[in-house]
ZALUMKOL-338114 format. One record per atom (N, C-alpha, C, O): residue number from 1; chain; atom name; x, y, z. Coordinates in pm, 1 decimal. Atoms other than C-alpha are relative to their C-alpha. Last residue first. Layout:
N
(rec NUM, 'A', 'CA', (X, Y, Z))
...
This chain:
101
(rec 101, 'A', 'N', (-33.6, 113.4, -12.3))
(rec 101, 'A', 'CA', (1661.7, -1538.8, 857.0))
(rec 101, 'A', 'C', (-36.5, -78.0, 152.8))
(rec 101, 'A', 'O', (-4.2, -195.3, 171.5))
(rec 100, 'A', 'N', (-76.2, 73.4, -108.0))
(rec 100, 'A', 'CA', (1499.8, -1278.0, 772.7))
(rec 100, 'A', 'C', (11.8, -102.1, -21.2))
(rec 100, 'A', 'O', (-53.0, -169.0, -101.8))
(rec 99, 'A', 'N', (-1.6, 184.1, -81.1))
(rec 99, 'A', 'CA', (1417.6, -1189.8, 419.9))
(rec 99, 'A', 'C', (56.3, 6.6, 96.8))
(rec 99, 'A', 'O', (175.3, 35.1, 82.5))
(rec 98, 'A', 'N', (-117.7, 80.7, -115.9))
(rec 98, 'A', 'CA', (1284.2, -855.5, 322.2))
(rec 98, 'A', 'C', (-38.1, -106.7, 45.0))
(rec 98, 'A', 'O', (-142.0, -156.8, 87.8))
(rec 97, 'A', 'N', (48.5, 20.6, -88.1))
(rec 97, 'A', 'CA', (1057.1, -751.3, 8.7))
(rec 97, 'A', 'C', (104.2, -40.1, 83.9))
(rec 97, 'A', 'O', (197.7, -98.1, 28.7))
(rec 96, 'A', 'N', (67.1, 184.1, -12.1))
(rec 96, 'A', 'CA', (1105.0, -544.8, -234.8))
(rec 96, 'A', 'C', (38.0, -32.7, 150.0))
(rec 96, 'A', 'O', (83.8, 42.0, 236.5))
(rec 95, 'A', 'N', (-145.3, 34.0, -36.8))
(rec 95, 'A', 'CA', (1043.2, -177.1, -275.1))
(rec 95, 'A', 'C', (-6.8, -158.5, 29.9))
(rec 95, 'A', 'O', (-103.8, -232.0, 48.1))
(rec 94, 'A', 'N', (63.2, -4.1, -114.5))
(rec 94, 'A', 'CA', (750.7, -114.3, -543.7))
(rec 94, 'A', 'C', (176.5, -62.2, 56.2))
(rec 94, 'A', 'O', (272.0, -107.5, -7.0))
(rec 93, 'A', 'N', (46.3, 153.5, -66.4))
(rec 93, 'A', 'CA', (865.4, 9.3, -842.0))
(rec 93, 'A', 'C', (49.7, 10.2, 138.5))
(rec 93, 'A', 'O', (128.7, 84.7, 196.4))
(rec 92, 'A', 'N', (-26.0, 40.7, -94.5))
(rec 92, 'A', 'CA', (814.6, 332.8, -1049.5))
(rec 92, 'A', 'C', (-33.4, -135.2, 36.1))
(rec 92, 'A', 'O', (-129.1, -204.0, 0.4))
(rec 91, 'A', 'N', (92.5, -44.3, -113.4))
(rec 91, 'A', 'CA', (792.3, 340.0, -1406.7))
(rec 91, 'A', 'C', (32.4, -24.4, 158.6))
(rec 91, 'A', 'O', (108.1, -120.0, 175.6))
(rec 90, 'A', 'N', (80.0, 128.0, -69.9))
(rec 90, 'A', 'CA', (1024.3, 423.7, -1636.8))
(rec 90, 'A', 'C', (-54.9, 12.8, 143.7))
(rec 90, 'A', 'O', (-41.1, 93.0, 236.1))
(rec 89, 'A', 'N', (-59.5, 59.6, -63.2))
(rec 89, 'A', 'CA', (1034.4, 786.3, -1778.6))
(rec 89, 'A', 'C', (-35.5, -162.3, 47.9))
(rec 89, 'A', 'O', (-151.1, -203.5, 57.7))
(rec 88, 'A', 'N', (15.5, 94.3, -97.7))
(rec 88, 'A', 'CA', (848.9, 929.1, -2018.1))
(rec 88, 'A', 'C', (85.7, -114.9, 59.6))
(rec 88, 'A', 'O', (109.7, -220.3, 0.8))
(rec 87, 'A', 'N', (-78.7, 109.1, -28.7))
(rec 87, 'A', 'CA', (987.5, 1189.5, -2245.7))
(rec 87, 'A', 'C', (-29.0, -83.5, 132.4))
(rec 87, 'A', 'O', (40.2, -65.7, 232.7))
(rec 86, 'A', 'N', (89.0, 36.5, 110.4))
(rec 86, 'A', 'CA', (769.1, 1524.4, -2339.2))
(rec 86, 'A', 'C', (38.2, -189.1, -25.6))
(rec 86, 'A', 'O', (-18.0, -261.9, -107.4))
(rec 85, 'A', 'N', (-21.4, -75.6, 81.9))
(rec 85, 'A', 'CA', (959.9, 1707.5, -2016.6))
(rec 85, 'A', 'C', (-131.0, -77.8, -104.6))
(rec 85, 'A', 'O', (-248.3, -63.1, -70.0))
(rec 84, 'A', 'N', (-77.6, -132.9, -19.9))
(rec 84, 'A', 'CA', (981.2, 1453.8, -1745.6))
(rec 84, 'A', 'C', (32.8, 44.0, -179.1))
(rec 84, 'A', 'O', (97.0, -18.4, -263.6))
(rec 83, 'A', 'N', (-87.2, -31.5, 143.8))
(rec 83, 'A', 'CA', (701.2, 1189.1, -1809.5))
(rec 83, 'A', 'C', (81.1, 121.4, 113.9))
(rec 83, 'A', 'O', (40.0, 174.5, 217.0))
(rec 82, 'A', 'N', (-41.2, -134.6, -49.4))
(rec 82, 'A', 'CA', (537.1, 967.0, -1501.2))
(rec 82, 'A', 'C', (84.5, 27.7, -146.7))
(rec 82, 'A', 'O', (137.4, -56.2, -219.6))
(rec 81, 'A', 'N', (-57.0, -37.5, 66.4))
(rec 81, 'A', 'CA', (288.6, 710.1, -1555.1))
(rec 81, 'A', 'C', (88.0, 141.8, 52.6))
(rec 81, 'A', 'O', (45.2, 236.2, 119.0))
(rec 80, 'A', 'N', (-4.8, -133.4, -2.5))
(rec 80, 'A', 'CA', (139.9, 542.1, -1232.7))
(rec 80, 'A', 'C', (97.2, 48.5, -147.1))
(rec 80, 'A', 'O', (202.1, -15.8, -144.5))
(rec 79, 'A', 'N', (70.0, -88.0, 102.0))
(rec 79, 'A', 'CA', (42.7, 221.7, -1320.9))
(rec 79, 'A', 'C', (24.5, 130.0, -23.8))
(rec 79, 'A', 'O', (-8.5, 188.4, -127.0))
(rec 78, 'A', 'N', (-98.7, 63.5, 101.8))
(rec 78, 'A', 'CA', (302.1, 17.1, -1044.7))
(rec 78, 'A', 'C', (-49.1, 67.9, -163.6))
(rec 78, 'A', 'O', (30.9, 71.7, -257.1))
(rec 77, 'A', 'N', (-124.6, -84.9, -37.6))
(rec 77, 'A', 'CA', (138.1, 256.5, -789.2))
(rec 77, 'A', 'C', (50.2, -45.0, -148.2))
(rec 77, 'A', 'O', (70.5, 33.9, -240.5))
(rec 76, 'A', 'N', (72.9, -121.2, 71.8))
(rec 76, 'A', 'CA', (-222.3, 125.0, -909.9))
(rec 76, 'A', 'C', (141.5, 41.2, 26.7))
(rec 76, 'A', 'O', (160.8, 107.0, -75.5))
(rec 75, 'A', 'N', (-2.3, -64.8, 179.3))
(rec 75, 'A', 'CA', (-57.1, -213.6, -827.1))
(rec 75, 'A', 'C', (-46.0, 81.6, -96.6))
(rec 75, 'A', 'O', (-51.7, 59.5, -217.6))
(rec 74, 'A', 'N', (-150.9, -3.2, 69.9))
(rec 74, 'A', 'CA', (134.4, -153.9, -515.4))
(rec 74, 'A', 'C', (-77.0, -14.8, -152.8))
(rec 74, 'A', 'O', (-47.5, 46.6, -255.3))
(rec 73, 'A', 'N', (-64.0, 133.9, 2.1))
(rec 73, 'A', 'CA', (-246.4, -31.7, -389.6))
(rec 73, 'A', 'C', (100.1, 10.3, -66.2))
(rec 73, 'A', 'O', (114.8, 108.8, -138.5))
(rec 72, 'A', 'N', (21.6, 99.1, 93.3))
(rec 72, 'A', 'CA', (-343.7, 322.3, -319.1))
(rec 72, 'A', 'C', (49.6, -151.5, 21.4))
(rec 72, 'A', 'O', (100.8, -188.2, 127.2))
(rec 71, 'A', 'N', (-44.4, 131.5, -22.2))
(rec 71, 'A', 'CA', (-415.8, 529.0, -23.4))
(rec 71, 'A', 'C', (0.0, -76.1, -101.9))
(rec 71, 'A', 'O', (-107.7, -134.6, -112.9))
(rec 70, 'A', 'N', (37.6, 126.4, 129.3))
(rec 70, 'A', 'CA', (-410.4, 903.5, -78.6))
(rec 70, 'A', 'C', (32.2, -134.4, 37.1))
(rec 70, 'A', 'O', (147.5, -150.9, 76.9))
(rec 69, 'A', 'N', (-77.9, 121.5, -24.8))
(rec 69, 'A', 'CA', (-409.3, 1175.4, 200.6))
(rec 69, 'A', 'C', (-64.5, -126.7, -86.0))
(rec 69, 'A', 'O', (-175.3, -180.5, -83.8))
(rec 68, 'A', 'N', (64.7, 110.9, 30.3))
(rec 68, 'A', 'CA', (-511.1, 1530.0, 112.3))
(rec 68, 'A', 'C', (136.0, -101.1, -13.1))
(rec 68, 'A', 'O', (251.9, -91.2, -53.6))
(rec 67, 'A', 'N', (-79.6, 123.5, 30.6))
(rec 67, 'A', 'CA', (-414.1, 1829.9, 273.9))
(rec 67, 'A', 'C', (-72.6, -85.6, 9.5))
(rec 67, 'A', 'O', (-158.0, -102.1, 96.6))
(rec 66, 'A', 'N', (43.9, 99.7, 29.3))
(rec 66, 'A', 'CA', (-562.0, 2178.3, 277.0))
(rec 66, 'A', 'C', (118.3, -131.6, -67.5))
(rec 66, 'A', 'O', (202.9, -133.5, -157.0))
(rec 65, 'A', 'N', (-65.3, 41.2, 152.4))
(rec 65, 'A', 'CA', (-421.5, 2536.5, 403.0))
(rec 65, 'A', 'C', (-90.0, -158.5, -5.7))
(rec 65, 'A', 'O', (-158.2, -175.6, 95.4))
(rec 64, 'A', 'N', (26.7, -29.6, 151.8))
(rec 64, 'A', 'CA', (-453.6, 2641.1, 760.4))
(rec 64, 'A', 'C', (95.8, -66.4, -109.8))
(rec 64, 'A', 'O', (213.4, -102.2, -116.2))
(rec 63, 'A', 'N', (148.9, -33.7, -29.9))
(rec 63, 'A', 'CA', (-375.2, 2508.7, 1084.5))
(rec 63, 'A', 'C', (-90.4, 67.2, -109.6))
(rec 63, 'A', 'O', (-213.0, 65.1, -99.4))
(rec 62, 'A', 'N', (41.6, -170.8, -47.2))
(rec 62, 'A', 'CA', (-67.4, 2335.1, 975.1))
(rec 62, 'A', 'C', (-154.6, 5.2, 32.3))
(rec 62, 'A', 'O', (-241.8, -80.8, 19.9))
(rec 61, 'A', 'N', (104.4, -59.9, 64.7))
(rec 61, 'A', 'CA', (-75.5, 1940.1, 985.9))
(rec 61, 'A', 'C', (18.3, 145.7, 79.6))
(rec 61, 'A', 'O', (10.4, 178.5, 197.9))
(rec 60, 'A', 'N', (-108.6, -69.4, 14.3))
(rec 60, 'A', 'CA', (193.2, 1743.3, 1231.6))
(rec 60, 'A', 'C', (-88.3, 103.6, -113.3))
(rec 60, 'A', 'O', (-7.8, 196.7, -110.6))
(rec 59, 'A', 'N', (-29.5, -69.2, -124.8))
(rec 59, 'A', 'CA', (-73.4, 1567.8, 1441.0))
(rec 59, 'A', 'C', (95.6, 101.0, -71.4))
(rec 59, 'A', 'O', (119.4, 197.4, 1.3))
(rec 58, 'A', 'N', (74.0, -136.2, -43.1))
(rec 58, 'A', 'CA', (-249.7, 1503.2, 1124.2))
(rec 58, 'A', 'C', (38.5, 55.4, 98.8))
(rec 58, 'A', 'O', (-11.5, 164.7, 125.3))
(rec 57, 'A', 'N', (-30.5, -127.5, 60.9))
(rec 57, 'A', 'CA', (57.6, 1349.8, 957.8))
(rec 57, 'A', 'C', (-123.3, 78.2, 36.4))
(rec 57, 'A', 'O', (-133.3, 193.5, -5.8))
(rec 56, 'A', 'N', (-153.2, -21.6, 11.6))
(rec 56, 'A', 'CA', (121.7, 1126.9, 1247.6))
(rec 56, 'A', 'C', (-50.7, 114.7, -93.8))
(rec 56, 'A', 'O', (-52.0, 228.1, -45.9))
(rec 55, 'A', 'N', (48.1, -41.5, -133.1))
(rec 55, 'A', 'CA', (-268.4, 971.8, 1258.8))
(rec 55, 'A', 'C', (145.1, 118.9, -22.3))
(rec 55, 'A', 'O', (103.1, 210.8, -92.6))
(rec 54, 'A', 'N', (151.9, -103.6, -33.0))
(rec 54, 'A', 'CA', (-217.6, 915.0, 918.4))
(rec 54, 'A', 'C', (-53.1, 93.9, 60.1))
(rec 54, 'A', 'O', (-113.8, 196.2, 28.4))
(rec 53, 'A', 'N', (-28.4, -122.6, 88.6))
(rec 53, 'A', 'CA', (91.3, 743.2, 918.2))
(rec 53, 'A', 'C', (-82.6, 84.3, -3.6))
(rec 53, 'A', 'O', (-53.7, 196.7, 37.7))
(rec 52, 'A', 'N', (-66.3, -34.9, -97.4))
(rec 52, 'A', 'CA', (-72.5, 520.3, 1206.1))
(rec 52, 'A', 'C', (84.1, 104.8, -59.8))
(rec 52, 'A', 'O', (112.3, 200.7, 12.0))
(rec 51, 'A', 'N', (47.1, -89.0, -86.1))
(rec 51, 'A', 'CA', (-318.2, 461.1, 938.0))
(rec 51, 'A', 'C', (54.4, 62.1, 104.0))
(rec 51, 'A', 'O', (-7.6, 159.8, 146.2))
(rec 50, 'A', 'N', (34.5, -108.4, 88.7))
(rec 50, 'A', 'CA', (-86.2, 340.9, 665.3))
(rec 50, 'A', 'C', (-129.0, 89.1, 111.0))
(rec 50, 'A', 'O', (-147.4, 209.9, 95.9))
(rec 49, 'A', 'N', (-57.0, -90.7, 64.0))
(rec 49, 'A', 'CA', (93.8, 97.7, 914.5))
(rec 49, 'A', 'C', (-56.3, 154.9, -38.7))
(rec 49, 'A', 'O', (-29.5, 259.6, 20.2))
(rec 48, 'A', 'N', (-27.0, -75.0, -158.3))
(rec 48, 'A', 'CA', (-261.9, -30.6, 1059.7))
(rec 48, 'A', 'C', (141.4, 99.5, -32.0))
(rec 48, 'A', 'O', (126.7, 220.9, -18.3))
(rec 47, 'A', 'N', (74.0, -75.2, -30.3))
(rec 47, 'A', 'CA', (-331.7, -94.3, 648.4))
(rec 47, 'A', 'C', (6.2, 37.9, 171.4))
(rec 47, 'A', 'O', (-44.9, 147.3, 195.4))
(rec 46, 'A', 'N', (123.8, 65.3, 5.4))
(rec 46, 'A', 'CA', (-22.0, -251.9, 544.4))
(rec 46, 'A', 'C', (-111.1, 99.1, 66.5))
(rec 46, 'A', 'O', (-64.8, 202.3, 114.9))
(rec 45, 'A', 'N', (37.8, 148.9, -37.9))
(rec 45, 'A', 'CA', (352.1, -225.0, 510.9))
(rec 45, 'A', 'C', (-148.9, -90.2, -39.3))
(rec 45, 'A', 'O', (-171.4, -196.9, -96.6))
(rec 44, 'A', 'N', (56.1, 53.5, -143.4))
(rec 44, 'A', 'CA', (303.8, 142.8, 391.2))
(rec 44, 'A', 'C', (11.5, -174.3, -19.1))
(rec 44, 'A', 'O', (-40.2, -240.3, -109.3))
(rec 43, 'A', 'N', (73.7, 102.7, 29.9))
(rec 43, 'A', 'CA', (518.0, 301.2, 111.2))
(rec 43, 'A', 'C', (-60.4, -69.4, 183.2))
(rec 43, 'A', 'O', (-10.2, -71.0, 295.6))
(rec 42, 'A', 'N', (-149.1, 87.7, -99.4))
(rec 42, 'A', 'CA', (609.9, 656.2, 99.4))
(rec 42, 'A', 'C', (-125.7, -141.4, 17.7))
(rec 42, 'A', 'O', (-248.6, -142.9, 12.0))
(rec 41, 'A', 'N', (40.8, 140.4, -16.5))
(rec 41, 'A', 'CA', (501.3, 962.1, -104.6))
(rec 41, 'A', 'C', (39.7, -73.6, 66.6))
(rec 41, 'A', 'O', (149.4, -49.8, 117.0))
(rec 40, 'A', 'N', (-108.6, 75.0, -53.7))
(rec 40, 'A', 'CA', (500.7, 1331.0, -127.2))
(rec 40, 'A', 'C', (-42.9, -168.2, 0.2))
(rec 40, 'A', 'O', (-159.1, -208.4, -6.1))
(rec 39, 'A', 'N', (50.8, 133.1, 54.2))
(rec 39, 'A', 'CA', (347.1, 1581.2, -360.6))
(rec 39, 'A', 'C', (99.5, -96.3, 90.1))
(rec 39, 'A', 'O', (221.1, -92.3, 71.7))
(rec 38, 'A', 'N', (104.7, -2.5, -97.5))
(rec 38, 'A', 'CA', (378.2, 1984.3, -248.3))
(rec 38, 'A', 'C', (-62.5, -156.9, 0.2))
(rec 38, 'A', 'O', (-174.2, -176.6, 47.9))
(rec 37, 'A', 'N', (-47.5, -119.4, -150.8))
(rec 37, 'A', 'CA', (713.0, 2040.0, -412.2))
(rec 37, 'A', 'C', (-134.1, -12.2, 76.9))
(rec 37, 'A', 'O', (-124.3, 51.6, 181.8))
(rec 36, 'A', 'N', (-35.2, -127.9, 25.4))
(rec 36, 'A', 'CA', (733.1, 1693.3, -642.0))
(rec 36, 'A', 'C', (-61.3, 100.9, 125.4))
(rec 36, 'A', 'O', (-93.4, 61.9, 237.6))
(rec 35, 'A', 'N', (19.8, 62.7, 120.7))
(rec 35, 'A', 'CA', (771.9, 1348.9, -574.0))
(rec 35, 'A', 'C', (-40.7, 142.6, -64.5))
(rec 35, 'A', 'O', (-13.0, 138.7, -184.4))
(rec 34, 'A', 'N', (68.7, -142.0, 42.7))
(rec 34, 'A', 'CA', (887.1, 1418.5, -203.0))
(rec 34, 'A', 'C', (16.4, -36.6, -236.3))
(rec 34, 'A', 'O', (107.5, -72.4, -311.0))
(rec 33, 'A', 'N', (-83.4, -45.5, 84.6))
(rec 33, 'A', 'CA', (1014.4, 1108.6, -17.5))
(rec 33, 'A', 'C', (-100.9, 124.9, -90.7))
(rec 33, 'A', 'O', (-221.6, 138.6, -71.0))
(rec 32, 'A', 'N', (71.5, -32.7, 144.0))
(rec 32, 'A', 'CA', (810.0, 1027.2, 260.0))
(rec 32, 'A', 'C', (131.2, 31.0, -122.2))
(rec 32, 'A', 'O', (245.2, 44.1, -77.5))
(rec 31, 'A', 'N', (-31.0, 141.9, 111.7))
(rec 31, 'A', 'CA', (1004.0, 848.8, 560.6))
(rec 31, 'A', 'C', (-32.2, 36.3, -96.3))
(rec 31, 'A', 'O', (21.1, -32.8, -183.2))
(rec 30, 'A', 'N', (105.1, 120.8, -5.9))
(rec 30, 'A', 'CA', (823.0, 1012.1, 848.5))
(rec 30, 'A', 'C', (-0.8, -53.6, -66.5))
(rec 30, 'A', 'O', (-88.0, -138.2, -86.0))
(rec 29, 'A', 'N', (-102.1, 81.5, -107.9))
(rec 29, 'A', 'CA', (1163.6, 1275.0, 904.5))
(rec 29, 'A', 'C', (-150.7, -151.6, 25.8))
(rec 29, 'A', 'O', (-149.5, -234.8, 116.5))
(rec 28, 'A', 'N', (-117.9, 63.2, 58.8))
(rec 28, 'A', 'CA', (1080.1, 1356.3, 505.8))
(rec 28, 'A', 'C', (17.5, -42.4, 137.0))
(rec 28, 'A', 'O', (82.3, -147.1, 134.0))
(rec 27, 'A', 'N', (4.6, 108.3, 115.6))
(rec 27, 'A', 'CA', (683.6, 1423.1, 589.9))
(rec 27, 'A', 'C', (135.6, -33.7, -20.2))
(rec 27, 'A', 'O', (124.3, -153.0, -48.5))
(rec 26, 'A', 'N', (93.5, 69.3, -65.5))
(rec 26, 'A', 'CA', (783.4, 1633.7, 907.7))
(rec 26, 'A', 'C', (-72.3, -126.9, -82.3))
(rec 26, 'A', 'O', (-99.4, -233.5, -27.0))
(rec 25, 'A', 'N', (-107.9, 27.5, -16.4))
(rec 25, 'A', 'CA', (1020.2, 1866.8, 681.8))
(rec 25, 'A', 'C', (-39.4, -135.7, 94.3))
(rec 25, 'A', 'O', (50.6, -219.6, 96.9))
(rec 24, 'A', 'N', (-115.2, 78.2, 110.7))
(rec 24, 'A', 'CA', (740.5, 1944.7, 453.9))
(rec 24, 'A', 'C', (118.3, -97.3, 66.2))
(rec 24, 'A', 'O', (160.1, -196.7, 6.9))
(rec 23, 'A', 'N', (64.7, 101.1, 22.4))
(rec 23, 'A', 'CA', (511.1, 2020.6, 804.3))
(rec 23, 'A', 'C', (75.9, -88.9, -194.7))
(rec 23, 'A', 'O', (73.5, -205.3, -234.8))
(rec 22, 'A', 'N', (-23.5, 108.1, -115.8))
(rec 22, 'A', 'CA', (783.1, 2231.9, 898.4))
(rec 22, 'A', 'C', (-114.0, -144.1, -3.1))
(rec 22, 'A', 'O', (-96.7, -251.9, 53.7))
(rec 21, 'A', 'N', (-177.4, 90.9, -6.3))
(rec 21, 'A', 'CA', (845.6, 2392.8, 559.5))
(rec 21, 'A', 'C', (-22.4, -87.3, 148.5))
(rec 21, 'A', 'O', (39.8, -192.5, 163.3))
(rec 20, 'A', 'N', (-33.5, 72.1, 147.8))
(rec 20, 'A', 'CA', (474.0, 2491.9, 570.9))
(rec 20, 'A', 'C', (91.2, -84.7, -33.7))
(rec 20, 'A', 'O', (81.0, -201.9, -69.7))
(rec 19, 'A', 'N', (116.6, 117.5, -37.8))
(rec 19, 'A', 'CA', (411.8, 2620.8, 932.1))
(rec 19, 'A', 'C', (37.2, -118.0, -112.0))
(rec 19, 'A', 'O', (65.4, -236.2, -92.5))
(rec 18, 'A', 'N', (-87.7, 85.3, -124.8))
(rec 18, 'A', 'CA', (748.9, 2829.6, 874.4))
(rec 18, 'A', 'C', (-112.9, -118.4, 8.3))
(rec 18, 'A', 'O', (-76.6, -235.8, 1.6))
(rec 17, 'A', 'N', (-84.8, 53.8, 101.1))
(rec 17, 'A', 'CA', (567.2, 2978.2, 541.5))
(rec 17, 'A', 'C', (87.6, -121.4, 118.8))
(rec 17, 'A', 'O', (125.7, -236.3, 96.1))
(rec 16, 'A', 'N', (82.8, 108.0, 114.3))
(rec 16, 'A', 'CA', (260.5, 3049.2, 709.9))
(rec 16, 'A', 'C', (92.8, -97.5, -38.3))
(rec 16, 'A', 'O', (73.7, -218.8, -46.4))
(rec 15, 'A', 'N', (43.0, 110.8, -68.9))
(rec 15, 'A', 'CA', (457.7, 3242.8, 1016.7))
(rec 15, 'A', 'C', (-80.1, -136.8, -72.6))
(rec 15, 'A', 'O', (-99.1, -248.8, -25.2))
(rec 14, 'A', 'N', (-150.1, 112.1, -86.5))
(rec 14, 'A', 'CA', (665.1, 3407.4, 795.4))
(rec 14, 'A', 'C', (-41.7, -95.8, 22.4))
(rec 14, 'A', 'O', (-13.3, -204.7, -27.3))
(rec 13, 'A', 'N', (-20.3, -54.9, -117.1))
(rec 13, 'A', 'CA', (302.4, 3530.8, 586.9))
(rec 13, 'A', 'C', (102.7, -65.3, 93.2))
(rec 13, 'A', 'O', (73.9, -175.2, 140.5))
(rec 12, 'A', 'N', (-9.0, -135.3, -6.7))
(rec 12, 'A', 'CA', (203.7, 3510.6, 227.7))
(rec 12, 'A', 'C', (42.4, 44.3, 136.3))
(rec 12, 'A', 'O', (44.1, 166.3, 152.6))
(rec 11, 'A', 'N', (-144.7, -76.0, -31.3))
(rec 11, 'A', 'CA', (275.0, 3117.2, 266.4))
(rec 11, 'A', 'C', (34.5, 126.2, -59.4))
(rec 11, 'A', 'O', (142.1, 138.8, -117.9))
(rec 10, 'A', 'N', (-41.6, -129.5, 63.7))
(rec 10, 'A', 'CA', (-45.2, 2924.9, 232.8))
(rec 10, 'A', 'C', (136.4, 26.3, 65.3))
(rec 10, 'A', 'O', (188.8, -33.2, 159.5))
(rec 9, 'A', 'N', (-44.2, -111.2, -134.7))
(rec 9, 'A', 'CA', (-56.3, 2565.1, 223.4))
(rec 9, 'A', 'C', (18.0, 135.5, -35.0))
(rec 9, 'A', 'O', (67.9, 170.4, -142.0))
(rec 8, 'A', 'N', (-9.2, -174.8, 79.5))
(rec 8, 'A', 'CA', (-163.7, 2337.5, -80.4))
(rec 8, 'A', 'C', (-23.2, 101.6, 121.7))
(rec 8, 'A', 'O', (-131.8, 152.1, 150.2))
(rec 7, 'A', 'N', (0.2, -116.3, -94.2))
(rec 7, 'A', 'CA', (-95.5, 1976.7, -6.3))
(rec 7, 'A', 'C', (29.8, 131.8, -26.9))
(rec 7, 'A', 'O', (134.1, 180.1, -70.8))
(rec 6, 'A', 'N', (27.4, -112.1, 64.3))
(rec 6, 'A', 'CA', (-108.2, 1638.6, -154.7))
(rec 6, 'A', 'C', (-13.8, 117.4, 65.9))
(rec 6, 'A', 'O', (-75.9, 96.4, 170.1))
(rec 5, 'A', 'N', (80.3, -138.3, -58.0))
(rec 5, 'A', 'CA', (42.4, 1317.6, 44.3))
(rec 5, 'A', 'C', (-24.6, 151.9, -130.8))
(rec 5, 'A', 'O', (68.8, 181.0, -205.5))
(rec 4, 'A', 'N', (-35.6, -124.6, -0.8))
(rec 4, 'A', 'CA', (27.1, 997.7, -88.5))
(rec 4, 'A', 'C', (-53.7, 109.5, 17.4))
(rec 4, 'A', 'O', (-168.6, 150.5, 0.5))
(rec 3, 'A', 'N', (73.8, -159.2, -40.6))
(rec 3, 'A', 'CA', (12.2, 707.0, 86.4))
(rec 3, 'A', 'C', (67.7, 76.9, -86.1))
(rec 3, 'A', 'O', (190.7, 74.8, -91.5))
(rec 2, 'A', 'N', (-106.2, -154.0, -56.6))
(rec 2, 'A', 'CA', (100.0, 350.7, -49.4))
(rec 2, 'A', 'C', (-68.8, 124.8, -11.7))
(rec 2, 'A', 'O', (-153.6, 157.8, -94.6))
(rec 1, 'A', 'N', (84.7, -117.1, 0.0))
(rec 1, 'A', 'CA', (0.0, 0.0, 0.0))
(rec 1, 'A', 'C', (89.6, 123.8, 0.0))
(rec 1, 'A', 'O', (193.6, 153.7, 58.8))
């Protein structure tokens, strides 16, 4: 499973812009990787995982602005098309899996 985050914050005002970068910086110390400047992503184990992320990015949520939280499956992820410029890139893949021993 995987979350992604969407998010359109204001930042006409220090205090907006500090709210902003700290909830950006709050998605990278919760593992997200940033897929572009307001688009972040990161893969969940499983559905208690992907809600406990959840819980996490509403405690860390400015007080203004709007954020949306996406749950897909590895194989709508594995669909995702991405182009840079007019040139499509390959597609993302899912991380694999760990073996203990």
């Amino acid at each position: 499973m995987w979350l992604i985050v969407l998010f359109d914050l204001p930042v006409l005002t220090k205090p907006e812009r500090k709210a902003a970068t700290s909830f950006r910086h709050a998605l990278l110390d919760l593992g997200f990787e940033m897929s572009q400047y307001s688009v972040y992503l990161r893969f969940a184990a499983g559905k208690e995982q992907a809600d406990a992320l959840c819980r996490q990015i509403e405690a860390a949520m400015p007080r203004s602005g709007k954020v949306h939280v996406v749950q897909i499956t590895d194989r709508q992820y594995e669909m995702i098309r991405t182009y840079r410029g007019r040139k499509r890139e390959p597609g993302p893949k899912n991380p694999g899996q760990l073996t203990l021993f």
